[in-house]
N, C-alpha and C positions, 0 to 999 in steps of 0.2 A: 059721426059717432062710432065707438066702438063696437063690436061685435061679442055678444057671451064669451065666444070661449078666446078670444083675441089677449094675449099675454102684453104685446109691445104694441105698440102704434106709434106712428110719426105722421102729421097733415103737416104739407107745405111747411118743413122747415130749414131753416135757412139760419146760420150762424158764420160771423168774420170777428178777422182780429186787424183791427184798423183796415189796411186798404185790400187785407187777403180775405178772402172768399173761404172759406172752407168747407161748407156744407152748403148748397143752393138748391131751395125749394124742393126739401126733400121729403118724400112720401113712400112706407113700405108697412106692411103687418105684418110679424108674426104670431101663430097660433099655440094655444099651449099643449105643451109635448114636443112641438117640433124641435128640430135640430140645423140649425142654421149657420150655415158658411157666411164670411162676411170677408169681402173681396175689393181688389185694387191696388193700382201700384201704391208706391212710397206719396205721400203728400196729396189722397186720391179724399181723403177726409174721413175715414175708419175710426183711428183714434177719437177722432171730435167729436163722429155721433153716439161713439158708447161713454164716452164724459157726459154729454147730453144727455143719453136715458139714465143714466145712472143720478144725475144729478148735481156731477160737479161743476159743468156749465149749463149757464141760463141758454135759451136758446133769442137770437134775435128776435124772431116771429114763425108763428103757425104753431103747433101744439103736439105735447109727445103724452099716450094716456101707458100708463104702466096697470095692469089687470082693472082698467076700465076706469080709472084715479087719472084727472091732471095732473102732474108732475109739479108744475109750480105751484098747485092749489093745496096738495095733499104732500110735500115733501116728506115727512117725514114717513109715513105708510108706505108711499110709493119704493122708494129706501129699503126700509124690509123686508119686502116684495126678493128685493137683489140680491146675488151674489156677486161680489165683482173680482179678477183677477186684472190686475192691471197689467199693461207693458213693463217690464224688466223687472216685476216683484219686489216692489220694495216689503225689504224685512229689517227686523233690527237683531244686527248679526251677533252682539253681547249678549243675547235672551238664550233659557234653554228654550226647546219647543213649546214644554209645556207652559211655559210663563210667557210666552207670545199670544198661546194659542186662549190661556186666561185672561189676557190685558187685550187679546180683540173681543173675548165675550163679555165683557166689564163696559165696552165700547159701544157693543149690542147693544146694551141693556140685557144679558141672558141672565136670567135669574135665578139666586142658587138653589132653587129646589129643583129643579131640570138640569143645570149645569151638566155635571157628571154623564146623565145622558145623553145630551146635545154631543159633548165631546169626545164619547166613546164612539158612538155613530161617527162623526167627521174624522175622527182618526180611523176609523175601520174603515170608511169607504175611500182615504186618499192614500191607505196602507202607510201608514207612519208607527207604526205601533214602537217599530224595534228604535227609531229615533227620537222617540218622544219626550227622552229624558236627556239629549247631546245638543252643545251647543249650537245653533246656526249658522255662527261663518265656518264650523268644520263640514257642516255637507256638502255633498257635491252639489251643483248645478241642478240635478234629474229630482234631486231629496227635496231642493228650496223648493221645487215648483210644488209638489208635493203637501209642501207646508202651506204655500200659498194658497194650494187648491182647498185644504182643510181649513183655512179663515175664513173665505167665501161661500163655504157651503157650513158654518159652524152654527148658523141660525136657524139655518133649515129653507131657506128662500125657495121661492117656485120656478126664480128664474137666475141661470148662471152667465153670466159675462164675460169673456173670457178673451186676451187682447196678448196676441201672439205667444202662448203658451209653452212653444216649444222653442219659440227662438235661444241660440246658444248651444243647442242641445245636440249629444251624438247620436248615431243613429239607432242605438240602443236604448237611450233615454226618452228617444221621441218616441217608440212604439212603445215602451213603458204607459207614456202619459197618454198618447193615445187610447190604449185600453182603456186609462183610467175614465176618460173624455166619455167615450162611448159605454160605460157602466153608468157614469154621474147623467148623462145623459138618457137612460132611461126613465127615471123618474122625475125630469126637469128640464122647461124651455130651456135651450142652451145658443146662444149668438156667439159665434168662433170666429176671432179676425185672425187667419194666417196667411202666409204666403208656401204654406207648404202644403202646394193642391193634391198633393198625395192623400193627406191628410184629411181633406173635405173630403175624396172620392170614397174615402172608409169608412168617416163619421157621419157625415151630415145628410140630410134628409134633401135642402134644399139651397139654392146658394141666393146671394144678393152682391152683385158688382156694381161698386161706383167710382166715378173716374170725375175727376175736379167737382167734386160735391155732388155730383148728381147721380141716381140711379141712372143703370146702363143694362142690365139687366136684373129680373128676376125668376128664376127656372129651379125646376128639380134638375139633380143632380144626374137622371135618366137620362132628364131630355137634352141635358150639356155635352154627357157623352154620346148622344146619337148627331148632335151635330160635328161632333171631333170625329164620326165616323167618314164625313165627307173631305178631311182635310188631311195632309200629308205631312208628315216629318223627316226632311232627311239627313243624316248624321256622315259628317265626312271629317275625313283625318289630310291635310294639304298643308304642301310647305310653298311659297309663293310670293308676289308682289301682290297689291294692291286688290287681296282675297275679297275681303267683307263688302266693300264697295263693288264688286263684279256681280257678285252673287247677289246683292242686295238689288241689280239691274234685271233680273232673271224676268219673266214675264209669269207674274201668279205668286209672286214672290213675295209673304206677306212680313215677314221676320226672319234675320239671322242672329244668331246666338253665340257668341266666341266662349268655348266651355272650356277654356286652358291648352296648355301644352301637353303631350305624350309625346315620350320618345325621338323629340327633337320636329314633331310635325304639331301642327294646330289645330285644334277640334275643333270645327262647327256646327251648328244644329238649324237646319234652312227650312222653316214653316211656308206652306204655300198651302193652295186651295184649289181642286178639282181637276188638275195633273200632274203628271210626272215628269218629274225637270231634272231626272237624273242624267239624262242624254243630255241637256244642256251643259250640266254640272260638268262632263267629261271632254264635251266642245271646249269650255271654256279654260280647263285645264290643258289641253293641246295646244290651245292657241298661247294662252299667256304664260307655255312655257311650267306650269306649275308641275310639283312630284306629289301626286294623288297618290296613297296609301289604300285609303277606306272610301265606302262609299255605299250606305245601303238605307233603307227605307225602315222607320219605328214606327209604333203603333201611335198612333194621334191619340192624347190625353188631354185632359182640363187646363193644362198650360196651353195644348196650342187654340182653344178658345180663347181662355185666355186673352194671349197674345192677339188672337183676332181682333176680340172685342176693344180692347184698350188702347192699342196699337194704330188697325187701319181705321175703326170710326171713330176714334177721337184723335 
């Protein structure tokens, strides 16, 4: 059963598409107010459990309560409850904003004696004011999300949904909608699936990692980083044979990262845990001959958990 002040819940639930697994026996709560990171590689099952609470997928079995409501029992309530931004925002790029922003409140059901205000409030809080009359395929990228974020909250929902938000975006754009993130986020449960752990480290309250359907962890965002405080990241610039695969042999050796070319040499980023494999890193360029540029030690962050977690126990 749920809990008073419990916003989402999932018991034991589990959802496939024909002989793929996407979601397996999965169980998490969040409470309301929190602000929630929602984590895992590509194909980890993210997408599928926010279709799930939201309601565009049924789930196989076990049960999701949205503010204390069945989802299958009570669909339509449970709905209202929402705000959802989907992965890659679909919009309809012929609308001005404001006739997107009237044809989802038409959709609500927002009714016209509130309208006006419903949509003064969503355009003030996702800052569209100065767009609100241009059409949508002329904005950039950073404007659409913007727009998007103003449908989802245009009803006024208690909880906001939100599924890769920044993806696409530059890195001007992103700390744009980040702020925006973390204002809408004060006044509303917020579940955030990104891959941009910068991003939870700033926003969110609490994370939830899951890796082929299943939870794999659930921790504050504190306790994430006091365990990246025991692990190492080393960043080295090498030109070489048979780099990734050496380095990947190191002993403590938990992931290496190939981050592109510089200057004719190749980046890598060498996570390990509980030493320092820089003297090896140096050994191993003696021997095989390699031309080491760089070579120094970065502060461990929520990717190299991360990479921990996803990586060596699954």
């Amino acid at each position: 059963m749920p809990e008073k002040n419990e916003h989402i819940r999932l018991d034991s639930v589990s959802k496939s598409f024909g002989n793929l697994s996407a979601v397996s026996d999965l169980s998490f709560s969040i409470k309301a107010g929190e602000v929630v990171g929602f984590l895992g590689p590509n194909g980890a099952g993210k997408t599928t459990t926010m279709r799930l609470i939201t309601g565009y997928y049924t789930p196989d079995s076990g049960m999701i309560n949205v503010n204390g409501l069945e989802t299958q029992k009570n669909e339509q309530k449970t709905k209202l409850s929402i705000g959802f931004l989907p992965e890659n925002n679909p919009l309809y790029g012929d609308m001005l904003v404001c006739e997107y922003l009237n044809f989802i409140a038409d959709l609500r059901g927002v009714p016209k004696s509130n309208r006006k205000d419903l949509l003064d409030s969503a355009i003030e809080s996702a800052g569209i004011q100065a767009i609100y009359y241009r059409t949508i395929h002329e904005l950039s990228k950073g404007n659409k999300q913007r727009v998007g974020m103003a449908q989802a909250i245009l009803h006024q929902p208690e909880i906001l949904i939100m599924d890769e938000p920044t993806e696409g975006l530059d890195p001007n754009q992103r700390v744009l909608i980040r702020d925006l993130i973390r204002s809408l986020g004060k006044d509303r449960t917020v579940l955030l699936s990104t891959h941009v752990l910068s991003e939870v480290e700033s926003t969110c309250d609490r994370v939830l990692l899951i890796n082929h359907g299943k939870l794999i962890t659930d921790s504050t965002v504190d306790n994430l980083l006091k365990d990246a405080e025991g692990m190492r990241s080393i960043s080295i610039e090498v030109k070489g044979d048979d780099v990734m695969k050496s380095l990947r042999a190191i002993q403590g050796v938990i992931s290496v990262r190939y981050e592109g070319e510089r200057g004719g040499n190749y980046h890598y980023v060498v996570n390990c845990k509980d030493r320092d494999i820089r003297t090896d890193i140096f050994h191993l360029a003696v021997t095989n001959n390699w031309t080491l540029s760089e070579l120094h030690e970065e502060r461990a962050t929520l990717e190299n958990v991360f990479q921990e977690l996803t990586i060596v126990r699954n």
